[in-house]
C-alpha positions as CSV (number, residue, x, y, z in Angstrom):
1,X,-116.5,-103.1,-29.0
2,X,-117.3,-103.7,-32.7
3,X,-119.5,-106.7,-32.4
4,X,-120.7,-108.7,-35.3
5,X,-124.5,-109.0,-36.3
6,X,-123.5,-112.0,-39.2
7,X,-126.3,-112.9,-40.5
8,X,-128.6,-111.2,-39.0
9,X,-131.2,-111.3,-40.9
10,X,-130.7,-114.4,-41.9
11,X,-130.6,-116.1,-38.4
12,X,-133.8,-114.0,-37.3
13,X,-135.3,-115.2,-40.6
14,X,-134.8,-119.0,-40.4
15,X,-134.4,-119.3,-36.3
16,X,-136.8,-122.7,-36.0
17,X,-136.0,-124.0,-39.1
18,X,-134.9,-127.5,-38.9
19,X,-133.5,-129.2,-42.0
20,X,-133.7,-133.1,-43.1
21,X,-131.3,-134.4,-45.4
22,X,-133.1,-137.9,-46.3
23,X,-132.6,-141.3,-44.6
24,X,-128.9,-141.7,-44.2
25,X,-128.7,-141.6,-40.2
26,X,-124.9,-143.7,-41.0
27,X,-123.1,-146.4,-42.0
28,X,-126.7,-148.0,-43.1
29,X,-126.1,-151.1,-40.6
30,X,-129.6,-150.9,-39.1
31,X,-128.3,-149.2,-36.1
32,X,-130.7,-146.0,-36.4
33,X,-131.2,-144.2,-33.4
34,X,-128.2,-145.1,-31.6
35,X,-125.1,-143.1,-31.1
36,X,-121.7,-143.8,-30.9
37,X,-119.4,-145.6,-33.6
38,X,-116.5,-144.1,-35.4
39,X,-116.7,-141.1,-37.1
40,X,-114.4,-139.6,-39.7
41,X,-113.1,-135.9,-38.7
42,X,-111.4,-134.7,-42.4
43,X,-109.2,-131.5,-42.2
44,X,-107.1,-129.8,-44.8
45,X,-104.0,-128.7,-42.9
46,X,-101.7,-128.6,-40.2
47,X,-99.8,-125.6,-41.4
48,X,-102.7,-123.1,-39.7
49,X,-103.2,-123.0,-35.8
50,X,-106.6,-122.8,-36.8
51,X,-107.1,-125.8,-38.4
52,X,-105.5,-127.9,-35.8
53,X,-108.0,-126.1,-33.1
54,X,-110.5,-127.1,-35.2
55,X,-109.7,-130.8,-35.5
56,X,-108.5,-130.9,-31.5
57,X,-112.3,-129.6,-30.9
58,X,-114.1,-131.4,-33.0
59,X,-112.5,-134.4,-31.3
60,X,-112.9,-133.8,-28.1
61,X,-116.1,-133.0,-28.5
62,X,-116.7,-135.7,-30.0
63,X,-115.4,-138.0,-27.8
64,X,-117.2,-136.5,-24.5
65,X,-120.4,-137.6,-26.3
66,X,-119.0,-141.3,-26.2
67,X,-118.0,-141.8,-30.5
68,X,-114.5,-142.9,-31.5
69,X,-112.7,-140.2,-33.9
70,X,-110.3,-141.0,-36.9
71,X,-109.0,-137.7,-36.9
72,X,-107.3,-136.7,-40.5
73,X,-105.0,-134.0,-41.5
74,X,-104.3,-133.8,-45.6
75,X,-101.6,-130.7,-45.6
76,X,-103.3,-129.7,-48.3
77,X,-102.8,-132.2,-50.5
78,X,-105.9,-133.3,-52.6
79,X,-105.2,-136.9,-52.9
80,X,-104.3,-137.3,-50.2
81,X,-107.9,-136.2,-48.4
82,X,-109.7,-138.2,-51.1
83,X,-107.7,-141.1,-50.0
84,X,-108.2,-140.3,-46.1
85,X,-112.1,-140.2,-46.5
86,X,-111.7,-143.7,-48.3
87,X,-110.7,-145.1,-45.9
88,X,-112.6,-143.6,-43.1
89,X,-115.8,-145.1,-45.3
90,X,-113.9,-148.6,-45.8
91,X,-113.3,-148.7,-42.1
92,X,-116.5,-148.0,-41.1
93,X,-117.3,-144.3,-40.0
94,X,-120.4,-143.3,-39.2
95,X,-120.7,-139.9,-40.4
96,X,-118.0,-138.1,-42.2
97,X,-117.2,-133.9,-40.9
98,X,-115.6,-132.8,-43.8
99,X,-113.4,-129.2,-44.4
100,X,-112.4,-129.7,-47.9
101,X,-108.7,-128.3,-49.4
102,X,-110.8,-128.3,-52.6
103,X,-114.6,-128.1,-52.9
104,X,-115.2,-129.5,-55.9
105,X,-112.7,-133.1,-56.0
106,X,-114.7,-135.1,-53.5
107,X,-117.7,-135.8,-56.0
108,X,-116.3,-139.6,-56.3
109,X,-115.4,-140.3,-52.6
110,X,-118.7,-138.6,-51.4
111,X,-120.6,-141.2,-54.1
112,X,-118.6,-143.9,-51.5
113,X,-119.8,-142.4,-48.8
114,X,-123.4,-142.2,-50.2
115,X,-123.5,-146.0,-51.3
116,X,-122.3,-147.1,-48.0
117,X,-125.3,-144.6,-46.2
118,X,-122.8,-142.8,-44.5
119,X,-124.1,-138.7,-44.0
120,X,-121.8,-136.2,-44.5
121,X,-121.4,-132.2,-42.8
122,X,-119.5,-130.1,-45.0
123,X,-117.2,-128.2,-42.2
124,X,-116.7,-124.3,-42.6
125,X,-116.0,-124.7,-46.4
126,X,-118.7,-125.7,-48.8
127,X,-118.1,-129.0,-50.7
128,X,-119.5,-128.3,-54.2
129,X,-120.8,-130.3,-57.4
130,X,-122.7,-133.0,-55.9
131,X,-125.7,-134.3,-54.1
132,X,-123.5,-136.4,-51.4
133,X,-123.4,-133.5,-48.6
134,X,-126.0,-133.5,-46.2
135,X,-125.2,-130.2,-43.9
136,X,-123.0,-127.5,-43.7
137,X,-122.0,-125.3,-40.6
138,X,-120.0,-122.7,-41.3
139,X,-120.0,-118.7,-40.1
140,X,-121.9,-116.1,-42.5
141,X,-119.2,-115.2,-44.6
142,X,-120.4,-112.9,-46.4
143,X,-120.8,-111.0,-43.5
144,X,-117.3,-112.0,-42.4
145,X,-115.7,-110.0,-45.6
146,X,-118.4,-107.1,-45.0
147,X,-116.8,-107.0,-40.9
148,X,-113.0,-107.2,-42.8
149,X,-113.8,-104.3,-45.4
150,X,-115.8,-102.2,-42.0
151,X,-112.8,-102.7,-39.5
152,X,-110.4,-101.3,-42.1
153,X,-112.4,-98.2,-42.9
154,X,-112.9,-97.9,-39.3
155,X,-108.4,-98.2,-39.5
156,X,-108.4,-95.5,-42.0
157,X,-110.8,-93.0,-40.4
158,X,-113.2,-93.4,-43.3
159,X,-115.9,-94.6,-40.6
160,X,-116.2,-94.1,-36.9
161,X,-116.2,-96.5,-34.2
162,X,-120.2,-96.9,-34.6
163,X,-120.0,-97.1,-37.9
164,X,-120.7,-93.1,-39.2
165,X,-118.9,-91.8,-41.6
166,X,-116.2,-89.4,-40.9
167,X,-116.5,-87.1,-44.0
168,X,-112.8,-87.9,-44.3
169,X,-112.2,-87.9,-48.0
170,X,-108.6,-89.3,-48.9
171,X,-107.9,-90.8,-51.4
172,X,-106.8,-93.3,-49.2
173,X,-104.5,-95.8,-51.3
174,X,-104.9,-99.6,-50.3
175,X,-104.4,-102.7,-51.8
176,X,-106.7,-106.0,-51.8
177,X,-105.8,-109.6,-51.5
178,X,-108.6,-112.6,-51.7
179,X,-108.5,-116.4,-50.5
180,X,-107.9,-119.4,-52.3
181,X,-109.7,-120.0,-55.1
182,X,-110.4,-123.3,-54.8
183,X,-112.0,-122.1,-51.4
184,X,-115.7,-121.8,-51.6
185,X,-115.5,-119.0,-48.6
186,X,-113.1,-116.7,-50.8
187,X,-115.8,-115.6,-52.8
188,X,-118.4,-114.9,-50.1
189,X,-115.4,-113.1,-47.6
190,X,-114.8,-110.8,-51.0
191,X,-117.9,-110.0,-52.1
192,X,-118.8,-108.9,-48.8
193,X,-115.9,-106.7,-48.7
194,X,-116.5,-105.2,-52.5
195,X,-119.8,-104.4,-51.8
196,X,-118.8,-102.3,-48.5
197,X,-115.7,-100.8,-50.0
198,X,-116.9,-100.1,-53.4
199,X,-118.9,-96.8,-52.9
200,X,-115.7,-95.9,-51.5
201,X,-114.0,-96.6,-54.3
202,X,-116.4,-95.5,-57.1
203,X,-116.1,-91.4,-55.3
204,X,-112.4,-91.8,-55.1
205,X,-111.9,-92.0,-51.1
206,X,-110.5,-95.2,-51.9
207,X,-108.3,-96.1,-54.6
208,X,-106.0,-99.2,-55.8
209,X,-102.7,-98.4,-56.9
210,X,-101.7,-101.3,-58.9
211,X,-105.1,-101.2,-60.6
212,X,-106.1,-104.9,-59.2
213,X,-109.8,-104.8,-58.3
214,X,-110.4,-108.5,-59.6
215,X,-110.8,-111.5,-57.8
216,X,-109.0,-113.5,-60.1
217,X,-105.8,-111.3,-59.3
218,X,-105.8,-110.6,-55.8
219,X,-106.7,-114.5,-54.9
220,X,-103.9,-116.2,-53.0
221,X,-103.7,-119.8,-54.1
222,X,-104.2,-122.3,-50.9
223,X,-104.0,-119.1,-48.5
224,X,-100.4,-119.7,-48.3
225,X,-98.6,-116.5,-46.6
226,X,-95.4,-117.2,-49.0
227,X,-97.4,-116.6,-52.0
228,X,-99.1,-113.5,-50.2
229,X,-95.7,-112.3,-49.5
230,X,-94.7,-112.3,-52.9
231,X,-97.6,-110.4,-54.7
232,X,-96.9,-107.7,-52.2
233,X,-93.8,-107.7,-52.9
234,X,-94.8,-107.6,-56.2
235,X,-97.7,-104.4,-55.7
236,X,-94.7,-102.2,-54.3
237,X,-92.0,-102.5,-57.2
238,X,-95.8,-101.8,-59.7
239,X,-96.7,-98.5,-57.4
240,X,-93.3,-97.4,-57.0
241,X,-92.9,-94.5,-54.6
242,X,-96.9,-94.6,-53.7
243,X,-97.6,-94.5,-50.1
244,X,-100.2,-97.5,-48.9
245,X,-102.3,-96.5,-46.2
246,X,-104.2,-99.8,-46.0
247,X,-104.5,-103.7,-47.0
248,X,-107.4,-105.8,-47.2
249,X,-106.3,-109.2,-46.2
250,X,-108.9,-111.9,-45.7
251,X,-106.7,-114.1,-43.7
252,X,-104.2,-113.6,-40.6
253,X,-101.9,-115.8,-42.4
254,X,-102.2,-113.6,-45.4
255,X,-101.5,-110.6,-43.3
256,X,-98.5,-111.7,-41.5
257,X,-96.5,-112.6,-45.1
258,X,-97.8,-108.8,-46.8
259,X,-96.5,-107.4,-43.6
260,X,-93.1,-108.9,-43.9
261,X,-92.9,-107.6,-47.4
262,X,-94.1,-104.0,-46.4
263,X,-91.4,-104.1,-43.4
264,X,-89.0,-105.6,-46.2
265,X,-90.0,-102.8,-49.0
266,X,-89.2,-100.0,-46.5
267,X,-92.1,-99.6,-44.3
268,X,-91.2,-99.1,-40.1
269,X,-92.9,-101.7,-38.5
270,X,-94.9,-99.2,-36.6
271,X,-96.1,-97.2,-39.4
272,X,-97.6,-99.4,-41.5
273,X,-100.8,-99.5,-43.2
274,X,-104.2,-100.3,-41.7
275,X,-103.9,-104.3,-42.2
276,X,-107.2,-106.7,-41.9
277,X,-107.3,-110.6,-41.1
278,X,-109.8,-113.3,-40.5
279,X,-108.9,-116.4,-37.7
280,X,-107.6,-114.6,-34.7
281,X,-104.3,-116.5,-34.6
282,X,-102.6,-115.9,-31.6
283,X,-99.1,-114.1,-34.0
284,X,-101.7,-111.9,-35.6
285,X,-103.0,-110.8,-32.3
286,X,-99.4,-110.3,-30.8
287,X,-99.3,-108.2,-34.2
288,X,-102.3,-106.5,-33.3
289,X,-100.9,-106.1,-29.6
290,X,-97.4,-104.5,-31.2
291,X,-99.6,-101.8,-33.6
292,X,-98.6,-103.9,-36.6
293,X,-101.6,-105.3,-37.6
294,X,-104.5,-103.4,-37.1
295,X,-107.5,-106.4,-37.0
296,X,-108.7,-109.7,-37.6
297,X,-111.8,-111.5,-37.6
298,X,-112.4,-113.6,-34.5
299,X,-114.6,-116.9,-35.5
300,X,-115.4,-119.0,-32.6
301,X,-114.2,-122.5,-33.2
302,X,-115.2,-124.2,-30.3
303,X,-118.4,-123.2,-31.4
304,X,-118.0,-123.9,-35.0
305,X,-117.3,-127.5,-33.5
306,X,-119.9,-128.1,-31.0
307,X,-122.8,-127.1,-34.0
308,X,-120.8,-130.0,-36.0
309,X,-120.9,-132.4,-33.5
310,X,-124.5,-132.0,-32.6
311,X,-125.5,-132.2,-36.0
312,X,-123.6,-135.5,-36.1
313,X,-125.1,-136.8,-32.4
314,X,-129.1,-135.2,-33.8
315,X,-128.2,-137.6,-37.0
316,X,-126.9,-140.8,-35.1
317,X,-130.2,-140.3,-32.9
318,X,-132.3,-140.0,-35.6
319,X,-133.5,-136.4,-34.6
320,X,-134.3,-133.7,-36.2
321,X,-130.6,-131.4,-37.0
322,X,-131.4,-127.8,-36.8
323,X,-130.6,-125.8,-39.3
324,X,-130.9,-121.6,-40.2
325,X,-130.4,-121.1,-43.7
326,X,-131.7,-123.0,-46.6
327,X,-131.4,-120.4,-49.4
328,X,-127.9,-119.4,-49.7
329,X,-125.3,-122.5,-49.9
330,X,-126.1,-123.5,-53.3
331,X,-123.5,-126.0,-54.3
332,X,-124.3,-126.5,-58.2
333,X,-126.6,-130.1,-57.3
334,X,-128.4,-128.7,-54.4
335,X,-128.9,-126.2,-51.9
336,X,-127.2,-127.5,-48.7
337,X,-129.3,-127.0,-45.6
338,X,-126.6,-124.9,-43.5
339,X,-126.3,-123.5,-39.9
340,X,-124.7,-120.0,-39.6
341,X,-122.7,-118.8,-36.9
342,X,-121.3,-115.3,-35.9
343,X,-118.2,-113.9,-35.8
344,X,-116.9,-110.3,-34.4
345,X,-114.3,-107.8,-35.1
346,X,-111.2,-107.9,-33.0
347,X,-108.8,-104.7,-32.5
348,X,-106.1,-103.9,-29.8
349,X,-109.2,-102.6,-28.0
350,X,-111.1,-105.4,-27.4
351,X,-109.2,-108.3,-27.9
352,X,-108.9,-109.4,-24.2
353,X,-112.6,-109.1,-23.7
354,X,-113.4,-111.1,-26.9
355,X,-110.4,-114.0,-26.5
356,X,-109.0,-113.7,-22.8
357,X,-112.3,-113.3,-20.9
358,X,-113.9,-115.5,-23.2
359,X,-111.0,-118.0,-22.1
360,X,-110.2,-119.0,-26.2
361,X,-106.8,-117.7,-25.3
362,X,-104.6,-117.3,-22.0
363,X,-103.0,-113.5,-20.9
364,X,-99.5,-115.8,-21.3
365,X,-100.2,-116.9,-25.0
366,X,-100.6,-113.7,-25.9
367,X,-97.3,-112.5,-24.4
């Protein structure tokens, strides 16, 4: 099994390190010390399984430790989300768990939250531009775009199973795509990958036939599989008659619409190219099941959760929140004192011993 080490050294570096994000314990009413209360769960869509796991754990959780939830979904609209963490403040919350649809619009709202003494954990995606964020728990994702750009060399025979290169040689022709750019993560999943692909591509074992090797034009607005769809649609009327023998996709919702437009462009369903996700959703892992897609990147929710909610149950109890990194999450006013978790490579040969034994998925929902 190809097992992450995310932040490795990271995590061995700043084990014990506990961060303290000032005196806001929440909602400033002198009640220090004490848990319980309401506390505002903010989420940016329903439109990925993922993000409704998320929410679904976050509240039970939540609500096993005895707190009252207002649970939000903004379907990734903007507004929206600003106006749903309004009114969380204005009806009292006493924390605020926050996975932004933008990073950078929540400066105003987070100012509301601040007056009122209300703390606030950033939730898998960094909120950016101000001083208003007290914690952040995410995975390492820089890490996460390094596994992505590993499994698919692994796919393409470039590397072996530990890791060794093959002395294969190509050229292998693949295509990249990025995440939203709005999405503080997009960056870190592809500069992880870049780094570990471009050797590759600098000797020529890997090359890009359309020539797109820039963030800027392989980023996929709001992750949305439509709009991935279309630029590979796209790619194959630019490279023509060119063979792809692989995709980096940074998302499993990504992968599902460039592998309706491969299947579309010509492509037999099971001779496509080595494809890469990120989330684990259970029709990328029946893809991965069928030999369509080859992998994805599995990131533990129910944990992701759980370190959320304890940071919010350590702040309501005035404790100490522990913390492992306070040197990379710079988010233009501060660095944000982060906790990072890990996350592993999953592939048709080890996907029931990462997501069936591990009980995050059933043998039937896989079927």
């Amino acid at each position: 099994m190809l097992k992450a080490v995310a932040g490795a050294g990271v995590l061995a570096l700043g084990i014990g390190l506990a961060g303290c994000a000032g005196d806001r314990t929440g909602g400033g009413s002198g009640d220090e010390g004490e848990a319980g209360g309401i506390i505002g769960v903010a989420m940016p869509t329903q439109q990925s399984e993922r993000w409704i796991a998320d929410g679904n754990n976050v509240k039970s959780q939540l609500e096993e430790l005895g707190y009252q939830v207002d649970l939000q979904y903004a379907n990734d609209d903007i507004p929206t989300q600003v106006s749903q963490i309004e009114n969380m403040i204005t009806s009292g919350a006493k924390a605020l768990i926050i996975a932004s649809i933008d990073g950078t619009t929540l400066t105003d709202v987070l100012q509301q939250a601040a007056d009122a003494e209300i703390p606030v954990i950033a939730y898998d995606r960094l909120i950016n531009g101000t001083e208003n964020v007290d914690y952040y728990t995410t995975f390492d994702n820089f890490q996460v775009g390094v596994q992505q750009a590993t499994s698919l060399l692994t796919g393409l025979g470039i590397l072996d199973a530990d890791g060794n290169e093959t002395g294969a040689t190509g050229p292998f022709n693949v295509e990249l795509f990025a995440g939203s750019p709005d999405d503080n993560n997009a960056t870190f999943f592809w500069n992880g990958a870049m780094e570990t692909l471009k050797p590759y591509m600098d000797s020529g074992v890997i090359t890009v036939p359309s020539g797109q090797t820039e963030f800027g034009q392989a980023a996929i607005l709001r992750w949305l599989p439509e709009t991935a769809q279309e630029r590979m649609e796209n790619i194959l009327t630019v490279i023509g008659d060119t063979k792809l023998d692989g995709v980096l996709s940074p998302y499993d919702g990504l992968s599902i619409g460039i592998i309706s437009a491969l299947t579309s462009g010509g492509y037999a369903a099971n001779a496509l190219p080595v494809i890469t996700g990120q989330d684990a959703e259970v029709g990328s892992i029946k893809s991965i099941i069928a030999g369509e897609q080859y992998s994805t990147i599995f990131k533990d929710t129910r944990e992701l959760a759980k370190q959320a909610v304890t940071m919010v149950d350590d702040i309501r109890k005035g404790e100490e929140v522990e913390v492992n990194d306070t040197e990379t999450y710079d988010n233009g006013e501060k660095v944000v004192p982060s906790y990072l978790l890990e996350s592993t490579i999953v592939t048709k040969d080890n996907y029931e011993q990462v997501l069936v034994d591990s009980g995050y998925y059933s043998a039937d929902d896989l079927k």
